[in-house]
Structures are given as C-alpha cells and as structure tokens.
N, C-alpha and C positions, 0 to 999 in steps of 0.2 A: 669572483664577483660576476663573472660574465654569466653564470649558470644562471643568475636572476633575469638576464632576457630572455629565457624560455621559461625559466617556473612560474613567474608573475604571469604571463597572459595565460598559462596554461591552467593554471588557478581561478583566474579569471573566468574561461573559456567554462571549463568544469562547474565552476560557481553560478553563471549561467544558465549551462542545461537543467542543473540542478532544481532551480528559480525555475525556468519553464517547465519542467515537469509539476513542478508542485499546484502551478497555475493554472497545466492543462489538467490535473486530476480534479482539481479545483470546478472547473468548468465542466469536467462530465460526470458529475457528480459521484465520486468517490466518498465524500465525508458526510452525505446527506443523514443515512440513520445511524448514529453511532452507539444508538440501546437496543438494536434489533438484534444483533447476534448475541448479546448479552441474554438479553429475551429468551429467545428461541432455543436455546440451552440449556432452557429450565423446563419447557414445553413437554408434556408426555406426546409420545406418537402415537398412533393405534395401527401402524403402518408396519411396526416390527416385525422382523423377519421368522418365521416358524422355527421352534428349537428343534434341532437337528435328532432325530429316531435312532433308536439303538442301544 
C-alpha cells in the first residue's frame, strides 16, 4: 500500500505533462490542416528525379 504514495502523483505528474503537451501542440498549430498530407499524396510532381543511365 505504501507504493501508492509514489504511483498516484507520479501518474498524476505524467498525466499532466501529457495534458500540456497536447495544449501546447494545440497552440502552435499542429492540427491546423489535417487533409493536406492526405492531399499532397495524390499530387503528381514534375520535380522527379532523372532515371538513373545504363
């Protein structure tokens, strides 16, 4: 029973940072376009690299 006074805050603590991370991705916009890469995936390039001679 004693091992609960360090797992609980430590779970806490962890559950926390957790929470702030999600807040700060939140605020610098990580989740703004979430159909660009979806997008941009289907996109032909014209930038392709030269097939290799020989």
């Amino acid at each position: 029973m004693n091992i609960l006074l360090y797992l609980i805050p430590i779970a806490l603590v962890l559950g926390g940072l957790g929470l702030a991370a999600f807040f700060w991705s939140l605020r610098s916009g990580q989740f703004d376009d979430l159909d660009g890469a979806a997008h941009r995936i289907l996109e032909d390039d014209d930038d392709s690299p030269n097939p290799p001679k020989g």
